[in-house]
C-alpha positions in Angstrom: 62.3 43.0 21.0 60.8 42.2 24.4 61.3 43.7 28.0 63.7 42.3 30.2 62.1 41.6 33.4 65.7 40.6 35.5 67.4 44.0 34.0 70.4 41.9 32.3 70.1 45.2 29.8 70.4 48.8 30.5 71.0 49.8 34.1 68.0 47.9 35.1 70.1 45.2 37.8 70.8 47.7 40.4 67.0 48.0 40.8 67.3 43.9 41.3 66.7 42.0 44.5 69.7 40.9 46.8 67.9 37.5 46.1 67.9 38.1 42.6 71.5 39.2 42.2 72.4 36.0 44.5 70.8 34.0 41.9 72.3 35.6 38.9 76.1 35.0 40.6 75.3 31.9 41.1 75.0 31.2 37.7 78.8 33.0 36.9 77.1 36.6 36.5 80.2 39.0 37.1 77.8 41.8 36.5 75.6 41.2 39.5 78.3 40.4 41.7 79.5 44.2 40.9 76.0 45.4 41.6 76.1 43.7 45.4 80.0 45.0 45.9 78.7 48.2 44.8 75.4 48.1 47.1 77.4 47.0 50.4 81.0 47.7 49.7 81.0 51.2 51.7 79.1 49.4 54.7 82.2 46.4 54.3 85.3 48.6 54.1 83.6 50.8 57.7 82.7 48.0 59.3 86.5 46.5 58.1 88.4 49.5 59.0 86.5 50.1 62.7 87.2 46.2 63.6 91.4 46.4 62.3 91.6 50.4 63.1 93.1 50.8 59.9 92.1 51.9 56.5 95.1 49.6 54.7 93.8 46.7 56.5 90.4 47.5 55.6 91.1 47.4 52.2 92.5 44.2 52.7 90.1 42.7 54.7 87.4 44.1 52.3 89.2 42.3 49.1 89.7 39.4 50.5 86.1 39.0 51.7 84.6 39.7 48.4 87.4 37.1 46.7 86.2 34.3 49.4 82.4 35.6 48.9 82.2 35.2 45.3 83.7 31.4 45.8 81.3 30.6 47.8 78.1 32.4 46.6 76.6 29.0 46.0 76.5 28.3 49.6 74.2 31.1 50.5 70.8 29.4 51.1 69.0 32.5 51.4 70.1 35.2 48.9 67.8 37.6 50.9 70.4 37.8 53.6 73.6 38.3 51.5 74.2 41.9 53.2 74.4 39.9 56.8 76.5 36.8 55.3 79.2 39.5 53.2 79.1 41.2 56.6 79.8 37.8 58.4 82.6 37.5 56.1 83.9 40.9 56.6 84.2 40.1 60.0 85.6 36.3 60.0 88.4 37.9 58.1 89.4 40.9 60.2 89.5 39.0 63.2 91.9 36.3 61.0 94.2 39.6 60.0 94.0 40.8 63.9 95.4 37.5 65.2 98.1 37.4 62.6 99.0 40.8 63.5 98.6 41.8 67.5 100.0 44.8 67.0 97.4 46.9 64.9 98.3 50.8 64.9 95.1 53.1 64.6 95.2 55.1 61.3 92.3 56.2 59.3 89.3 56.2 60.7 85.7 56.2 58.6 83.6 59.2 59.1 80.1 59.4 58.4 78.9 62.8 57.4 75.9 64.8 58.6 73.2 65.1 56.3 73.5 67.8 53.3 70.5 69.3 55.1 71.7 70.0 58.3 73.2 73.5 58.6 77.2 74.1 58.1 77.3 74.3 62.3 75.6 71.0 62.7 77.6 69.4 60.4 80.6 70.7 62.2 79.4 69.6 65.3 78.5 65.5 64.1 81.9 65.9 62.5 83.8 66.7 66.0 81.4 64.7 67.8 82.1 61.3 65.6 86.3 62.4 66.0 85.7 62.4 69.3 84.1 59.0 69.7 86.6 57.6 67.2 89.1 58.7 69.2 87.5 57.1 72.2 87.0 53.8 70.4 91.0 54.0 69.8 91.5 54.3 73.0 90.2 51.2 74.2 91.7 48.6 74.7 91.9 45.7 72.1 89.5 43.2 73.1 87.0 45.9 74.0 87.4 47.5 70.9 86.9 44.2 68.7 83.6 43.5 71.1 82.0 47.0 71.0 82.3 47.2 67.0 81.1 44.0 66.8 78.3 44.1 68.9 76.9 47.7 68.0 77.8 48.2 64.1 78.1 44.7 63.5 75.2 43.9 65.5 76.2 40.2 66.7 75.0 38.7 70.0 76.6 37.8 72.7 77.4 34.1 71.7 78.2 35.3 68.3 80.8 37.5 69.4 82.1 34.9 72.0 82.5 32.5 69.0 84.3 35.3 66.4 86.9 36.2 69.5 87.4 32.8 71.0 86.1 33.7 74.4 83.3 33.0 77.0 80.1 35.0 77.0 80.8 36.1 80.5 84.1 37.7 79.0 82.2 39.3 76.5 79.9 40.8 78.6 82.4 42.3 80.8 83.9 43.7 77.7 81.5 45.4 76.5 80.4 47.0 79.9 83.6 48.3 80.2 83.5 49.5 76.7 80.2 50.9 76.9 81.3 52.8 80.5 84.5 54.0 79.4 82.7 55.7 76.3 80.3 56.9 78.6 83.1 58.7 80.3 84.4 60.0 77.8 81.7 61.0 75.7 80.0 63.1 78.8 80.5 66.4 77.2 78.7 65.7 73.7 75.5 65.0 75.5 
C-alpha cells in the first residue's frame, strides 16, 4: 500500500494547497470543496454580515456564494487565489441582496475575540472597543458603510469598489473620507 502524496486518505487534504484543492474540485471532488468552505467560510460569513449588517443575510449571502462558486470553480485560472475570488463572490452577492433590499436593518454583528493570551481585562477592553466601532460602522450611512467595509476588510481599490457600487471614483473617495472621519470622531476615546 503506497503513500498518498494529495491526502485523498486520512485527514491529509486540509494540509493541501488552495491550488491543489482548486484542482481536485475541478475534477467533481466534494471533499475538497469542504476543505476550502471550511478554510474561508468564517472570513466569508464576516466579511457577508459587515457588508448586509445582518447575520440572516449573511448566511444567505454566504450559501449562495459557495452554490455559485462551486459552479464555476472551472473558471478560476489561478487556484492560488481562490480566497480573493470566493471573497469576490461574497461581495458580488451582498451588494445583489442590498439592491434588492434598500432597507437593511443592523442585527448581529461579527466579533472578533482577543487572543486567549491576553488577560481577562484586555479581552474586555477589545470586546467593548470592537462594540463600539460596530456600532459606529452602523451608524453610517449606507453607501459609506458598503465603501468602508469594502475597502478596509475587503481590501478593494478604488475602481474596484466604484465598479461593485455602481459609482464614480470621485464618489468613492468622498465616501470613504467621510467614513473614515466620522469613525475618527467617534472612536476618539479608544485611543
Amino acid at each position: 500500500m503506497g503513500v498518498d502524496p494529495v491526502g485523498t486518505s486520512g485527514g491529509l487534504l486540509e494540509h493541501a494547497t488552495d491550488r491543489t484543492l482548486v484542482e481536485r474540485c475541478v475534477d467533481g471532488d466534494t471533499r475538497a470543496f469542504q476543505v476550502l468552505i471550511t478554510r474561508y467560510g468564517r472570513m466569508m460569513k464576516a466579511y457577508a454580515v459587515r457588508l448586509t449588517r445582518s447575520s440572516a443575510d449573511g448566511d444567505d449571502v454566504v450559501q449562495e456564494a459557495l452554490i455559485s462558486a462551486w459552479k464555476r470553480i472551472d473558471t478560476l485560472e489561478d487556484g492560488a487565489m481562490v480566497k480573493s475570488w470566493l471573497m469576490r463572490i461574497v461581495s458580488r452577492r451582498a451588494i445583489d441582496l442590498m439592491r434588492q433590499r434598500k432597507d437593511t436593518e443592523s442585527t448581529d454583528d461579527v466579533m472578533v475575540e482577543a487572543p486567549e493570551r491576553d488577560g481577562p481585562e484586555r479581552r474586555a477592553e477589545a470586546s467593548s472597543q470592537l462594540g463600539a466601532l460596530s456600532a459606529a460602522l452602523d451608524r453610517l450611512p449606507h453607501g459609506q458603510h458598503q465603501a468602508w467595509v469594502l475597502r478596509e476588510i475587503g481590501g478593494y481599490s478604488y475602481e474596484e469598489i466604484a465598479e461593485q457600487l455602481g459609482q464614480s471614483v470621485a464618489s468613492v473617495r468622498g465616501s470613504l473620507a467621510r467614513a473614515r472621519a466620522t469613525l475618527v470622531k467617534e472612536m476618539e476615546g479608544w485611543r
